[in-house]
C-alpha positions as CSV (number, residue, x, y, z in Angstrom):
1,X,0.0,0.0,0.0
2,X,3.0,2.1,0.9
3,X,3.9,2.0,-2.9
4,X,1.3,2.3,-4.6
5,X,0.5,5.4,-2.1
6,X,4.1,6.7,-3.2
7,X,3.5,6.2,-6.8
8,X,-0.3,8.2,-6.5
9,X,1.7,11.3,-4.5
10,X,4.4,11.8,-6.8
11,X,2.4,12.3,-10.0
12,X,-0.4,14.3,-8.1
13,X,2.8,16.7,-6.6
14,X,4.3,16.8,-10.2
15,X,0.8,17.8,-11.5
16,X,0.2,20.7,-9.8
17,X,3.8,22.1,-10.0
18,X,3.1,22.8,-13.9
19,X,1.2,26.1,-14.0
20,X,-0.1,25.2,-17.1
21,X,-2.3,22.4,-15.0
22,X,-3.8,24.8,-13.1
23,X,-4.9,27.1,-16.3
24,X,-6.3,24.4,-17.8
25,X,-8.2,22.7,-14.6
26,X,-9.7,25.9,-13.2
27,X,-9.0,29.0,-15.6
28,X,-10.0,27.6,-18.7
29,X,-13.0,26.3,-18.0
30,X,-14.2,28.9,-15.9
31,X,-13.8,31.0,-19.2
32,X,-15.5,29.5,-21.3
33,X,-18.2,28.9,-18.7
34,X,-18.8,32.6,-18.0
35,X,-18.5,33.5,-22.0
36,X,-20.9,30.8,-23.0
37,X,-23.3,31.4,-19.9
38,X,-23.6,35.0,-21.1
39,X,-23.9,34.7,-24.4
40,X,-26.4,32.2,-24.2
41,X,-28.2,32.5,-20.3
42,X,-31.4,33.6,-19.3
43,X,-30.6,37.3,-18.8
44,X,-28.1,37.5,-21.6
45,X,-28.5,40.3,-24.0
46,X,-29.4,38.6,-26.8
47,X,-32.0,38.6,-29.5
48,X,-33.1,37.3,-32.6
49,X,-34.9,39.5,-35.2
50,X,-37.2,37.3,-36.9
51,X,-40.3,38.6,-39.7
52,X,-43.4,37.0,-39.4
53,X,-46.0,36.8,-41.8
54,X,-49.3,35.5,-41.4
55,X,-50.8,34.2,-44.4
56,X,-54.2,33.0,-42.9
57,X,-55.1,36.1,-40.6
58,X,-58.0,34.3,-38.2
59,X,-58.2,33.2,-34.4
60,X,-55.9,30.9,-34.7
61,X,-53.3,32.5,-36.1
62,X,-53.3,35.4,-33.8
63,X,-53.3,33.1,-31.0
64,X,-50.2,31.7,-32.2
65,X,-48.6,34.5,-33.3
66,X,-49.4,35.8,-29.2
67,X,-47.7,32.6,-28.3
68,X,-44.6,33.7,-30.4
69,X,-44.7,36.8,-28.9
70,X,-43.7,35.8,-25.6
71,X,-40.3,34.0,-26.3
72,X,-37.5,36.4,-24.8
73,X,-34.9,35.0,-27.0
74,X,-36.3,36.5,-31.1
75,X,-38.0,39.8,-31.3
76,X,-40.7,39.1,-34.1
77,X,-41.6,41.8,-36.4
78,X,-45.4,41.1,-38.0
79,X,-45.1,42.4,-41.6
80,X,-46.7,41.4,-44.9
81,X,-45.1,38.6,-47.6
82,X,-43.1,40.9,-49.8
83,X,-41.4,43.1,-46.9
84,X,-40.3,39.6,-45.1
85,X,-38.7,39.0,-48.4
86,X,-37.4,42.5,-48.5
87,X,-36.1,42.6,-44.9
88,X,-34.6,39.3,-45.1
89,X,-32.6,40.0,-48.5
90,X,-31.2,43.1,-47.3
91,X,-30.2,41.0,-43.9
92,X,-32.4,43.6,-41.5
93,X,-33.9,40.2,-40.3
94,X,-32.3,36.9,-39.9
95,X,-35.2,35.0,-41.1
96,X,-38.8,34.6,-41.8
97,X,-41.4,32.3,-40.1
98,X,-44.6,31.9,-41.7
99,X,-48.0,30.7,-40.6
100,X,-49.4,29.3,-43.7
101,X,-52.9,29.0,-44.5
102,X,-55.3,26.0,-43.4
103,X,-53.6,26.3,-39.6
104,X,-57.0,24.4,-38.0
105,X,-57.1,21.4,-41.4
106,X,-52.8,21.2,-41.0
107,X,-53.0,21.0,-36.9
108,X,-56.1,18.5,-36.9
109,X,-53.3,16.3,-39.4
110,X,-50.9,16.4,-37.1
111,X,-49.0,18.5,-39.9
112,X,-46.6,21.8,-39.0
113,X,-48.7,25.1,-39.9
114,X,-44.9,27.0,-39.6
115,X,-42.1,27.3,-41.9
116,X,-38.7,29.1,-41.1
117,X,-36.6,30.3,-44.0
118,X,-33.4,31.1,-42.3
119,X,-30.8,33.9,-43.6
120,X,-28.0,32.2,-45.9
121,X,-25.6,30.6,-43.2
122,X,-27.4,31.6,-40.4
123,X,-25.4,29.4,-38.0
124,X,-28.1,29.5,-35.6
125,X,-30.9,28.6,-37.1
126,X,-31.4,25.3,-35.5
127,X,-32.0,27.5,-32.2
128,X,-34.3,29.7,-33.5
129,X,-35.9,26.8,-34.7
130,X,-35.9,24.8,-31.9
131,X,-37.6,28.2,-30.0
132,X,-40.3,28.0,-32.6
133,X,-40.8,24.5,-32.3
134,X,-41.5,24.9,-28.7
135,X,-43.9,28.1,-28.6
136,X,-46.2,25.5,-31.0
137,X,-45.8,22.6,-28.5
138,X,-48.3,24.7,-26.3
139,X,-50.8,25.0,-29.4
140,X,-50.1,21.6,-29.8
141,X,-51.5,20.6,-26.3
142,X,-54.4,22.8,-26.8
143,X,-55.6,21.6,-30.0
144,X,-55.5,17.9,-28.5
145,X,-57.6,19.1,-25.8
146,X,-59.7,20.5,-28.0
147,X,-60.3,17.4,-30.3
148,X,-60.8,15.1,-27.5
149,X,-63.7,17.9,-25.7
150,X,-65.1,17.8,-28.9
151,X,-66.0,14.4,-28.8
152,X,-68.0,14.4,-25.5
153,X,-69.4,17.4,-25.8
154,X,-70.3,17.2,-29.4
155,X,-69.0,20.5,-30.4
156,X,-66.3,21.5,-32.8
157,X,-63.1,21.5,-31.6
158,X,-61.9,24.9,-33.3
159,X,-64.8,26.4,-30.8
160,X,-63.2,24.6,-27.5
161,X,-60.3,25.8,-28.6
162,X,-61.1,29.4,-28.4
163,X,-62.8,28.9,-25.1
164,X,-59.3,27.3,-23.8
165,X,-57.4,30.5,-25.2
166,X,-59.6,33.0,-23.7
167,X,-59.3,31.3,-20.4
168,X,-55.5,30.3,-20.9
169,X,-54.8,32.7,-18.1
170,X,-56.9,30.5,-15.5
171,X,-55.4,27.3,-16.6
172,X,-52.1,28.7,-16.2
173,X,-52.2,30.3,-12.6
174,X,-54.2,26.6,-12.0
175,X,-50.7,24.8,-13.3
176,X,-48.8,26.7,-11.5
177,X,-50.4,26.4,-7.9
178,X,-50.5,22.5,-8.6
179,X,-47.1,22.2,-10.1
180,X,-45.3,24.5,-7.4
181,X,-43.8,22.8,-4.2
182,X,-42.0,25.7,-2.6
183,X,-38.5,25.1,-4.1
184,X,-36.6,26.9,-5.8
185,X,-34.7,25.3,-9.3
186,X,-32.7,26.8,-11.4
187,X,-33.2,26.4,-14.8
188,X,-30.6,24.4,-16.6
189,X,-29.3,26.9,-19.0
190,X,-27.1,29.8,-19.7
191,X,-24.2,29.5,-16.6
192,X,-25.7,26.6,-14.9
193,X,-25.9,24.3,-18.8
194,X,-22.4,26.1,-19.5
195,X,-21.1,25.2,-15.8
196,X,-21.9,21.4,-15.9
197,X,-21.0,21.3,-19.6
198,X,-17.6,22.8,-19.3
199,X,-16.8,21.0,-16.3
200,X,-17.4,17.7,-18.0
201,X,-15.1,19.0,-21.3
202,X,-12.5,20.0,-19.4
203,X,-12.1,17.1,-16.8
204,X,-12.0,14.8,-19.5
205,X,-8.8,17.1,-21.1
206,X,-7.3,17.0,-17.7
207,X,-7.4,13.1,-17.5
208,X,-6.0,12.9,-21.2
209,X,-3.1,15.2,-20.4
210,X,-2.6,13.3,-17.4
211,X,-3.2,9.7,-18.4
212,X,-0.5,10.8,-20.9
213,X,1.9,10.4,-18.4
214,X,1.6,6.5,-18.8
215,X,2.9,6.7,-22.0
216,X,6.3,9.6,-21.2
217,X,6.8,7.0,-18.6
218,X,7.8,4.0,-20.6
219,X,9.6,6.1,-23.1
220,X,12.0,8.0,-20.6
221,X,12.8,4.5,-19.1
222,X,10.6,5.2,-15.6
223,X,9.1,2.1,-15.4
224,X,12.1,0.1,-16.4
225,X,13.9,1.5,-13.4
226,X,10.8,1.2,-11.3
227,X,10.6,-2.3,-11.8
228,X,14.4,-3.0,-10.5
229,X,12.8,-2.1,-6.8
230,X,10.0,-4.7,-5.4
231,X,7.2,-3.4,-7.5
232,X,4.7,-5.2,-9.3
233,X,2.4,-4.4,-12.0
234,X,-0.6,-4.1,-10.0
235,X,0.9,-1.0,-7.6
236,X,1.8,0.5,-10.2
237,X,-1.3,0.9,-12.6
238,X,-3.2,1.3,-9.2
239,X,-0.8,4.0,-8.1
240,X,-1.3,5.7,-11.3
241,X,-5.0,5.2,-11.2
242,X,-5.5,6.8,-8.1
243,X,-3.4,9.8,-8.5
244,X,-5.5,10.7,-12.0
245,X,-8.8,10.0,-10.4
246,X,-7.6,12.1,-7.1
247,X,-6.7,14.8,-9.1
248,X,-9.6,14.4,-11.4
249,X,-11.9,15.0,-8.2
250,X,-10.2,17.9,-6.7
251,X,-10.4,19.8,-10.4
252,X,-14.4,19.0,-10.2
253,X,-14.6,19.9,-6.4
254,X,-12.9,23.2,-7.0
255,X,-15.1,24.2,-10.5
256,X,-18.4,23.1,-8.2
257,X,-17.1,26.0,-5.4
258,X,-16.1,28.6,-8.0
259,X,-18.9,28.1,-10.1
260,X,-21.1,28.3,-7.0
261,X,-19.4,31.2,-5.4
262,X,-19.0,33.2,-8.8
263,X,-21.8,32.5,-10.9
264,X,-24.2,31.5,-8.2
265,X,-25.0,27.5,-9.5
266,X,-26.7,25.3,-7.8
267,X,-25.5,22.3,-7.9
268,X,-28.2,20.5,-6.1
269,X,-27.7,17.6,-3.3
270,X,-23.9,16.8,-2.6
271,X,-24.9,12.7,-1.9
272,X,-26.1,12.1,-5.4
273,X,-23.2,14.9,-6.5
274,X,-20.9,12.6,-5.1
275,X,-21.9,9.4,-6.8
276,X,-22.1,11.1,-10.5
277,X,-19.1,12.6,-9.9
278,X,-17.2,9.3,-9.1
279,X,-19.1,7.1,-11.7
280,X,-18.0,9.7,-14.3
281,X,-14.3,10.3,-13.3
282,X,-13.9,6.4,-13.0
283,X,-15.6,6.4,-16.9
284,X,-13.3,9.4,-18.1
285,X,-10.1,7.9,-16.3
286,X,-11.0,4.8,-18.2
287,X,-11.3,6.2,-21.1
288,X,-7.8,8.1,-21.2
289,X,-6.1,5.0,-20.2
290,X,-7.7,3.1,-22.8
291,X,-6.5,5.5,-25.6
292,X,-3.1,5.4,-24.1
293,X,-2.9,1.6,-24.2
294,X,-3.5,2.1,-28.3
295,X,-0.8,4.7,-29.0
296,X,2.9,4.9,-29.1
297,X,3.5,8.5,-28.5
298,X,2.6,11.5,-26.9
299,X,1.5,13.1,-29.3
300,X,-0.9,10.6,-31.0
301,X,-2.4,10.6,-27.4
302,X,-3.2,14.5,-27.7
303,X,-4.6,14.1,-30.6
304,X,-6.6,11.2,-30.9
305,X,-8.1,11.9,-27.5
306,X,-9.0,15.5,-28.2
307,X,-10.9,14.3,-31.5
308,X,-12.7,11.8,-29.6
309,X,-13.7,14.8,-26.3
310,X,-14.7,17.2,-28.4
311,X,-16.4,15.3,-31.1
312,X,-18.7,13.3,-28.2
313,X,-19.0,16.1,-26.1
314,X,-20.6,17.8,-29.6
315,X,-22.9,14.6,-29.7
316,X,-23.5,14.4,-26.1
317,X,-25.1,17.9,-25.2
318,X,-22.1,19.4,-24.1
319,X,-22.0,23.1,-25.8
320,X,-26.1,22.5,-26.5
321,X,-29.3,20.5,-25.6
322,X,-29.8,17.2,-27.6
323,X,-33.3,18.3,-28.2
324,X,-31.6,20.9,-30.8
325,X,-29.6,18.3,-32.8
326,X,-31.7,15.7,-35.7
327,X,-33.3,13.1,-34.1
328,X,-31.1,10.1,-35.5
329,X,-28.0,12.3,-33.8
330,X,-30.1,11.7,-30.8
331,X,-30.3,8.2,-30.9
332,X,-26.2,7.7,-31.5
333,X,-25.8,10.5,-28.8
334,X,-26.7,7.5,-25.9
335,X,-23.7,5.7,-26.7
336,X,-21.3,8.7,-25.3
337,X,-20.8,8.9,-21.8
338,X,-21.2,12.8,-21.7
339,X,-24.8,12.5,-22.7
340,X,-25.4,10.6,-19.4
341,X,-23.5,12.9,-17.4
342,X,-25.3,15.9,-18.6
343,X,-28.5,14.3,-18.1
344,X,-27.6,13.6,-14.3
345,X,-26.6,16.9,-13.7
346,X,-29.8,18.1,-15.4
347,X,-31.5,16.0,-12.9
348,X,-29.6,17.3,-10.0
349,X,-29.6,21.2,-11.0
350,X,-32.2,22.0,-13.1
351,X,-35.1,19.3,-11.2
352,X,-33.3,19.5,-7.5
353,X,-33.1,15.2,-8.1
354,X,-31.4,13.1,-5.1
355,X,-29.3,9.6,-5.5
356,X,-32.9,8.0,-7.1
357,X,-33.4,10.0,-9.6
358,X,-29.8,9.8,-11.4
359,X,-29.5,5.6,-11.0
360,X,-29.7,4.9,-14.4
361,X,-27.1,7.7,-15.7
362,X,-25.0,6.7,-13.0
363,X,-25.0,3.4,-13.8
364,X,-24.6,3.5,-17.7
365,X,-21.5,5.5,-16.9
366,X,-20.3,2.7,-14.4
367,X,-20.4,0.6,-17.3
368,X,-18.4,2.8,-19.7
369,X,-15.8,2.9,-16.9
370,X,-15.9,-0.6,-17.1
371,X,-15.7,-1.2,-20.5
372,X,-12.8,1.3,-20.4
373,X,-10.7,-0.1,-17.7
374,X,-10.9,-3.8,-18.9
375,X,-9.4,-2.2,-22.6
376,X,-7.1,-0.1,-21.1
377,X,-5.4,-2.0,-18.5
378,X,-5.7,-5.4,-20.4
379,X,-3.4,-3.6,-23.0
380,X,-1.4,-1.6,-20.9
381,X,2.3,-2.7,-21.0
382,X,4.7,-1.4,-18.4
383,X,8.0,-2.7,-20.0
């Protein structure tokens, strides 16, 4: 135990003597963090100017384009066909959604009465999309309420639906009284999204820099002269083991008390903290040691292991919800350990969850750590 104890000291001391550790434990990702957070948080100032054009001018219509109306995020600008087309070609707007005509026959098909023509690149036009798609979930409900009232009591469902509108203000004070328990969640976006996202990223940069180590060692000859004292293979994977996984949790402890003190996250209770925070280190250490085991150099370690972070952190939510990504990159996105991660700490900080709610993330990313370990220290040579 002495060994392996000597082994895990060592490489944690030489860690934190390199200044560039600490930059890219704490500074780096408390960065990006604040610069993402504000760009894209709550409060941030940030707005979308969007035409609208309503092509069937009835109830309907001017219930959803009220519904538009409230999203913070795009600043819609009502304006006939020809001056969206103007607007947008002289780039006063960065795109037009139209309601098209036949809303009630499209909506009773289950079909989408909206169309967004984004501005030429308009990188984010999935956003803006996504914030449109979500304003018509709400119709959505309604007009399914409306159908199914309309069969018991024998009325059309275009006229419940305008008695649901006209009392929407009833049925939402209603939701909210039966919906509200006291507590107080913060939404998972803007610094709190950025703060768990970031963390993740740069953690799992950390443990590649670090797991790196394994592979300086057997070219400088360490473990050659290790292995003259009474040493065996087993103290000295495990010594190396412990010391990333030590240092991987004092990185994460000390973004959770920045991040708390400087941006004001809530990270939510520190029991089921704890158990995500170890099931995901053991899966990212895992995963660093398994690349290592693969390469020859250095260097192939950096970058083979920084295609694979960013790429899955891209897939797994990291920098932006799922929900904004095609629904097949959805479906691959369960097979990357971030996407589990980021749904725990969804649980935790955005739903104010406790060790029951974030079992099953928790234990898919015990069996990436798993899967990991066995490939990485099943290949790992030490001579």
């Amino acid at each position: 135990m002495k060994k392996i104890l000597t082994i895990c000291l060592f490489e944690i001391k030489r860690t934190f003597k390199k200044k560039s550790s600490i930059v890219l434990m704490l500074g780096m990702p408390l960065l990006f963090t604040f610069l993402f957070g504000s760009v894209f948080g709550k409060d941030a100032d940030i707005t979308f100017r969007i035409a609208l054009v309503d092509e069937e001018r009835s109830e309907l219509s001017t219930g959803i384009i009220q519904k538009l109306m409230l999203d913070e995020m795009i600043s819609y600008e009502l304006v006939a066909s020809g001056e969206a087309e103007e607007l947008l070609a002289n780039k006063e707007v960065q795109g037009i959604v139209t309601l098209e005509k036949g809303i009630a026959h499209k909506l009773r098909n289950d079909e989408q009465p909206i169309s967004f023509q984004p501005s030429p690149n308009m990188a984010t036009a999935p956003l803006v999309k996504q914030q449109v798609n979500q304003a018509m979930q709400a119709i959505d409900i309604y007009v399914a309420a409306s159908q199914v009232g309309s069969s018991y009591f024998n009325k059309s469902w275009e006229s419940i639906y305008e008695k649901l509108n006209q009392n929407e203000g009833m049925i939402q004070a209603w939701t909210e009284q039966r919906t509200n328990d006291g507590s107080s969640k913060n939404p998972m976006m803007g610094i709190s999204y950025s703060s768990a996202g970031f963390s993740i990223m740069f953690v799992m940069i950390m443990m590649l820099s670090m797991t790196g180590t394994l592979i300086e060692a057997k070219q400088d000859g360490i473990w050659s002269r290790l292995f003259t004292t009474p040493v065996t293979r087993f103290q000295v994977l495990l010594g190396y083991f412990l010391s990333f996984f030590i240092v991987g949790w004092i990185q994460f402890f000390l973004l959770i008390a920045l991040s708390s003190a400087m941006f004001d996250v809530d990270w939510g209770s520190p029991a089921a903290l704890l158990l995500l925070i170890t099931s995901l280190l053991l899966c990212v250490v895992g995963l660093g040691m398994a690349i290592a085991s693969f390469v020859k150099t250095v260097e192939q370690q950096n970058a083979i292991g920084t295609f694979v972070i960013i790429s899955t952190c891209m897939l797994g939510g990291v920098y932006w919800p799922i929900s904004m990504v095609p629904d097949i990159m959805q479906k691959i996105a369960n097979f990357v350990p971030q996407t589990w991660a980021m749904e725990g700490f969804t649980m935790l900080i955005a739903e104010g969850g406790n060790v029951g709610d974030i079992i099953m993330p928790t234990i898919i990313l015990l069996g990436f750590a798993v899967a990991f370990l066995s490939v990485g220290l099943s290949r790992m040579k030490v001579a």
